[in-house]
Every structure is written in C-alpha cells, then in structure tokens.
VOKE-219154 format. One line per field, with one value per residue (C-alpha): x, y, z negated; residue number from 0. Coordinates in pm, 1 decimal, decimal comma, m for minus. Each point is the difference from the previous one (the first is absolute). Layout:
REM VOKE-219154
xx c(X  ...)
yy c(Y  ...)
zz c(Z  ...)
nr c(NUM  ...)
REM end
This chain:
REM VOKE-219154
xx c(4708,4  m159,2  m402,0  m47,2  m243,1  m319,5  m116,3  178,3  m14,8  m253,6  m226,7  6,5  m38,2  m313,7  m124,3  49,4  m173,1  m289,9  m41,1  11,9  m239,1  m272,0  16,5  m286,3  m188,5  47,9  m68,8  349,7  376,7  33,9  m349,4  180,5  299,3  m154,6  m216,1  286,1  272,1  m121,9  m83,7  445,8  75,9  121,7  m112,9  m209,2  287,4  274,5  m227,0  5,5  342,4  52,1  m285,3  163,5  349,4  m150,7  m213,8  351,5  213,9  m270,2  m54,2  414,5  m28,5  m237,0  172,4  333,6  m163,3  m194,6  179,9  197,2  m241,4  168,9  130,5  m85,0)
yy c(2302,5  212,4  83,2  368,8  188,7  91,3  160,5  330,2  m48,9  293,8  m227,5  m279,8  182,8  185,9  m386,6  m139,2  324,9  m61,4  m389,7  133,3  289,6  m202,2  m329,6  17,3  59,0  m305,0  m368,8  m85,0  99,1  m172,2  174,5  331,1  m67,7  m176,9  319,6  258,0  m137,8  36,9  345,0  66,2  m280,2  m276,8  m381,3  m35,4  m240,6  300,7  210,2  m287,0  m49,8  409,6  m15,9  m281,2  141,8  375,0  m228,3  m168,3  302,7  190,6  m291,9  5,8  371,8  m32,4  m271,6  206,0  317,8  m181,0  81,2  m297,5  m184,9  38,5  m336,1  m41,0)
zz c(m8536,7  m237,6  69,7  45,0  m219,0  169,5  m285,5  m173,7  m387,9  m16,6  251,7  m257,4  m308,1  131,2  102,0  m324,9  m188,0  232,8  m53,1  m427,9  59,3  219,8  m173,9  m206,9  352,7  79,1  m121,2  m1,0  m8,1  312,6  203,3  m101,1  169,0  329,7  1,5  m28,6  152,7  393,3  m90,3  m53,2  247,2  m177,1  m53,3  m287,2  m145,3  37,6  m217,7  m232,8  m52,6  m37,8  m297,8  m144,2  m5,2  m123,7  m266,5  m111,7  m13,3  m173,3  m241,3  m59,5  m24,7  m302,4  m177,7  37,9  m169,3  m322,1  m333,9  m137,3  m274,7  m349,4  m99,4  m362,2)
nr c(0  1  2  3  4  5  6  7  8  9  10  11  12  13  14  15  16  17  18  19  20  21  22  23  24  25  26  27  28  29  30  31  32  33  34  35  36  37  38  39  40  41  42  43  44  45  46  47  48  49  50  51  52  53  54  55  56  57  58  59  60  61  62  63  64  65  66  67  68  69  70  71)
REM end
C-alpha cells in the first residue's frame, strides 16, 4: 500500500528553499531544519530527506549542463 503524500510538491519545494535561505542562521544544516520544519508540519527528518533529494537532483542537474572537457 502506497503512503499518501501529505505534502503537495509546492509545500516541499518552498521547505527546502527555506532550509537554503536560513542556513547560515543557524549553527548547522541540521538546527535549520529542526527549526523550520514544525513551522510546515513535518518531522525534522522528512525535511531532511526532501533537502537531500533537492541537493542530489540539483547536484545531477549541474553535472548534466557542464560543457564536455576537450580531450587532448
């Protein structure tokens, strides 16, 4: 049985720009995210897993779109 999503994609995105925006408020990745997520309604480790996947894809994202090095 498949879990149902609590959280619209719009929800999560917004979450994830929040945790980048307000990061260097706090001392740590982590203290941003158990500071934000009550504030949308999720468990601090939710939030984690969304930045984490957002960090991923946006880390794929930028290795996709680099120029190929010239090999000679």
């Amino acid at each position: 049985m498949k879990k149902s999503n609590k959280f619209s994609p719009e929800v999560r995105e917004r979450a994830v720009r929040m945790v980048q925006e307000h990061r260097g408020e706090y001392p740590s990745l982590w203290a941003a995210i158990e500071s934000i997520a009550p504030k949308i309604g999720c468990v601090p480790q939710t939030l984690n897993e969304w930045v984490k996947r957002a960090t991923r894809s946006t880390t794929a994202y930028a290795k996709a779109s680099r120029p190929a090095r010239p090999s000679g």
